[in-house]
C-alpha positions as a Markdown table, in Angstrom:
| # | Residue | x | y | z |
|---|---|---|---|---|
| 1 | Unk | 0.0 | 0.0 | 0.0 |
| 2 | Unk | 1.5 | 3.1 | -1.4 |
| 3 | Unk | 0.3 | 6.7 | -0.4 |
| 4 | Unk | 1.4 | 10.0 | -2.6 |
| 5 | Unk | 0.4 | 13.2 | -2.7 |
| 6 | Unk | 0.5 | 15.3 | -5.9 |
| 7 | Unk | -0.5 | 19.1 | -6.4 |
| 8 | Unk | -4.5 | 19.4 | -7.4 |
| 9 | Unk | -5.1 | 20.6 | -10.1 |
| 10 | Unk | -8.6 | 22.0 | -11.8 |
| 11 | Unk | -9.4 | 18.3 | -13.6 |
| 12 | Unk | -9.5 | 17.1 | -9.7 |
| 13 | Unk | -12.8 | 19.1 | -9.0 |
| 14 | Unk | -15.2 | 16.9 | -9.7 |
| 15 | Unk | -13.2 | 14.3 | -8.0 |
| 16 | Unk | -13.2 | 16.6 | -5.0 |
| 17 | Unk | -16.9 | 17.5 | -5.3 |
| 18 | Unk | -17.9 | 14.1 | -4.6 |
| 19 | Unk | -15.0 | 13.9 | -2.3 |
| 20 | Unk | -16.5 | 16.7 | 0.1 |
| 21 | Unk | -20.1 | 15.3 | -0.5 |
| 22 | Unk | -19.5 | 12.0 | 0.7 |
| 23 | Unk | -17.4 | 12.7 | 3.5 |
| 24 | Unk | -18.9 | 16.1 | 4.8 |
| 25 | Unk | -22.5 | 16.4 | 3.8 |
| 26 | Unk | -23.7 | 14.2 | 7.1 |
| 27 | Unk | -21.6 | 16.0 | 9.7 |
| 28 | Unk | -22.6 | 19.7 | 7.9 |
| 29 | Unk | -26.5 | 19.0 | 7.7 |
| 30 | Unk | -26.2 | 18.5 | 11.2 |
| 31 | Unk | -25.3 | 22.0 | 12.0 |
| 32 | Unk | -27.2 | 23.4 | 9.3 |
| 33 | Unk | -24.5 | 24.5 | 6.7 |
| 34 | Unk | -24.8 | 24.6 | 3.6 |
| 35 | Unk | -24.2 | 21.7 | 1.3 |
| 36 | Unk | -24.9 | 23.2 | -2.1 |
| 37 | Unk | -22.0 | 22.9 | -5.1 |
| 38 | Unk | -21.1 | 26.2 | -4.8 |
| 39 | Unk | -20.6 | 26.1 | -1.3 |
| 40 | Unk | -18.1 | 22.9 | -1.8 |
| 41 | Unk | -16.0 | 24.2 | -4.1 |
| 42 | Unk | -15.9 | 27.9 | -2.6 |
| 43 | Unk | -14.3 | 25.6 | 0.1 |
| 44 | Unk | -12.2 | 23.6 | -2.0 |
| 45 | Unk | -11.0 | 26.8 | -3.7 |
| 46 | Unk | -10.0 | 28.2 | -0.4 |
| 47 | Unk | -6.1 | 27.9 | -0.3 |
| 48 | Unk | -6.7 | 25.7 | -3.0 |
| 49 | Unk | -2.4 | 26.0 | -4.2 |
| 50 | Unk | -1.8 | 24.2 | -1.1 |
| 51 | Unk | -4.2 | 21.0 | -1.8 |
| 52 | Unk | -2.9 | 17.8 | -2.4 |
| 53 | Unk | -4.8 | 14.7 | -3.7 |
| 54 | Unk | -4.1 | 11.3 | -1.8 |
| 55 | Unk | -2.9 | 9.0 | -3.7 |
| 56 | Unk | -3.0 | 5.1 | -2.7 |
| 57 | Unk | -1.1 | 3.1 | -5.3 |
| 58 | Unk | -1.6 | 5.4 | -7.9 |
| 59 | Unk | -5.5 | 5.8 | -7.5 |
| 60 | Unk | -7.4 | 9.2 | -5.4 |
| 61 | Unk | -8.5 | 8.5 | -2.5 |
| 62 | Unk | -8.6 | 12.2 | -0.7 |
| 63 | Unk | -7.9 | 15.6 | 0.1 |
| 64 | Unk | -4.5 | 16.6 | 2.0 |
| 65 | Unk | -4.4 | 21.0 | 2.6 |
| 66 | Unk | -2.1 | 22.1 | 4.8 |
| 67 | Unk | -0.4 | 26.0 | 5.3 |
| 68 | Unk | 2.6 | 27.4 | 7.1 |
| 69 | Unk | 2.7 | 30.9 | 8.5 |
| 70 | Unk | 6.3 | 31.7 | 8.8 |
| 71 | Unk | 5.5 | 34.8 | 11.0 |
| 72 | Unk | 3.6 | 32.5 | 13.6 |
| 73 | Unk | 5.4 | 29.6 | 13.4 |
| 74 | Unk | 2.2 | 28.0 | 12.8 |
| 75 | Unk | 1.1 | 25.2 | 10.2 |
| 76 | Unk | -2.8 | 25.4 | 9.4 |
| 77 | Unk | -4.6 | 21.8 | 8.4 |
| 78 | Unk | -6.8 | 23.1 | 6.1 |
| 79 | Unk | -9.0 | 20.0 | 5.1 |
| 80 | Unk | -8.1 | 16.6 | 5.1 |
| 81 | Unk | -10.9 | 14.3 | 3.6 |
| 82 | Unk | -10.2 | 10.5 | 3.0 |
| 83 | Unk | -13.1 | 8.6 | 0.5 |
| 84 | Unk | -15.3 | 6.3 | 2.8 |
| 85 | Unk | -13.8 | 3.5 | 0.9 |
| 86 | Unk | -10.6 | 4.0 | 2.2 |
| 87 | Unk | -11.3 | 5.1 | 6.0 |
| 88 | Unk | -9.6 | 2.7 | 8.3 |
| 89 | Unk | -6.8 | 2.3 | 6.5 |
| 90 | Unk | -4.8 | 4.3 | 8.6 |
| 91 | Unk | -4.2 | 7.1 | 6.2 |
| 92 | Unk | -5.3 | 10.1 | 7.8 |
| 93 | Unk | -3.3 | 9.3 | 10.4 |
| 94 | Unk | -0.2 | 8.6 | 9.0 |
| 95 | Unk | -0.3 | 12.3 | 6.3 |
| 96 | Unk | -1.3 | 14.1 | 10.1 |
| 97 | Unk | 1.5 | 12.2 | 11.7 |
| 98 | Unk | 4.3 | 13.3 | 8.6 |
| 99 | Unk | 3.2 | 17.1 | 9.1 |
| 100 | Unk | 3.1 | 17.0 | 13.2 |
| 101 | Unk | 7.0 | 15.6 | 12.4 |
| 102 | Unk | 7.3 | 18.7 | 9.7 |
| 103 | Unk | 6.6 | 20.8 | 12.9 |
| 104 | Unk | 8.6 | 19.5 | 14.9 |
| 105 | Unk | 11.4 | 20.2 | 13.2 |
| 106 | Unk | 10.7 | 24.2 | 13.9 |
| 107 | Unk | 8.7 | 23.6 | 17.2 |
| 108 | Unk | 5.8 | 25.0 | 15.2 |
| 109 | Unk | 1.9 | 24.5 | 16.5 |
| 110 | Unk | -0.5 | 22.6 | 14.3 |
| 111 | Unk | -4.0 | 23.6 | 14.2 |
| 112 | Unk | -7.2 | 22.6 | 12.8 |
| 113 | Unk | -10.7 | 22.6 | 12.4 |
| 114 | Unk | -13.7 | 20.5 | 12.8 |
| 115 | Unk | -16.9 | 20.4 | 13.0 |
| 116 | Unk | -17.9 | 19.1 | 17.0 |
| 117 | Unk | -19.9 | 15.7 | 15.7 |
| 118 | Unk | -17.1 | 14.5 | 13.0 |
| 119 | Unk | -16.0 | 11.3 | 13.8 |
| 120 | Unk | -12.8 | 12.6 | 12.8 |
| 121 | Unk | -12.3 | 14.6 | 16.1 |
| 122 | Unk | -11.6 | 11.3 | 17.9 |
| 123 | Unk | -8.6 | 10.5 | 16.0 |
| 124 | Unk | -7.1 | 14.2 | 16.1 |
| 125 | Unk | -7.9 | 14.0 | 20.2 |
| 126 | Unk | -5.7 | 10.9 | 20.0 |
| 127 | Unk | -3.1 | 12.2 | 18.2 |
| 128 | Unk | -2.2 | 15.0 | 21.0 |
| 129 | Unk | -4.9 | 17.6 | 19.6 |
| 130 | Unk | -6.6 | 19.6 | 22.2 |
| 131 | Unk | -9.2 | 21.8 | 22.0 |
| 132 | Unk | -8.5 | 25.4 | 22.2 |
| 133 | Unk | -11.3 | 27.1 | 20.8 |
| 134 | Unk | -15.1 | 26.2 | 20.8 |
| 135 | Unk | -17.2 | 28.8 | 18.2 |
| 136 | Unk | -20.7 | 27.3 | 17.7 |
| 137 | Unk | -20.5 | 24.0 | 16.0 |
| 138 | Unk | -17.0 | 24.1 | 15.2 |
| 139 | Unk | -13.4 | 23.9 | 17.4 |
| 140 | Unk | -10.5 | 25.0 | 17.2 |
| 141 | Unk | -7.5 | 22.2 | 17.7 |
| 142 | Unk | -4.3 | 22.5 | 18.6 |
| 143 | Unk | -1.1 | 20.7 | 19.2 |
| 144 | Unk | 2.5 | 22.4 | 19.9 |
| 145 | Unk | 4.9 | 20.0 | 18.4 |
């Protein structure tokens, strides 16, 4: 099992469409935000020369997006979104585990976002996140590396 990233590029929109739809659309109805097509790619669009798809032996399977702010020391995790499919393989974990190491080599904080009833906040909690920040449905995570 082989996992790349390579840069996004605009022929990976539909891909990353479905992508958001399948992995978001649940958790956002929930706490009533939008799930319309304009609203997923306004949000893939955001920071969108940072995105890279995951790749598992050649094939997409996700969404890695991840910033640095020199100035703050700080590295952002944008989105990370892994196709159902491939959940449980251990993939998230290990692309959140390679930039926690990134960090550490400038004893940078890692943040991110997510919305309170994604499953997904479980495994960040376990990898050292902590909650900094609660605004509505949504909190802030952090981890000093």
């Amino acid at each position: 099992m082989e996992i790349s990233l390579r840069r996004a590029s605009e022929t990976d929109i539909p891909f990353l469409l479905s992508l958001r739809d399948k992995t978001m659309r649940q958790y956002l109805e929930e706490v009533g935000m939008p799930t319309t097509a304009e609203e997923y790619e306004k949000r893939i669009r955001f920071e969108f020369s940072h995105a890279k798809i995951v790749e598992l032996d050649g094939k997409p399977v996700g969404l890695f997006k991840a910033t640095y702010t020199e100035e703050l020391n700080y590295w952002y995790l944008v989105q990370i979104q892994i196709s159902p499919g491939f959940q449980g393989l251990k993939i998230g974990s290990k692309l959140i585990l390679d930039l926690i190491a990134k960090a550490e080599t400038t004893k940078s904080k890692v943040g991110l976002s997510v919305i309170e009833t994604n499953p997904a906040k479980r495994l960040y909690l376990k990898l050292g996140f902590e909650v900094v920040k609660s605004s509505g449905d949504e909190l802030l995570l952090e981890l000093q590396a």
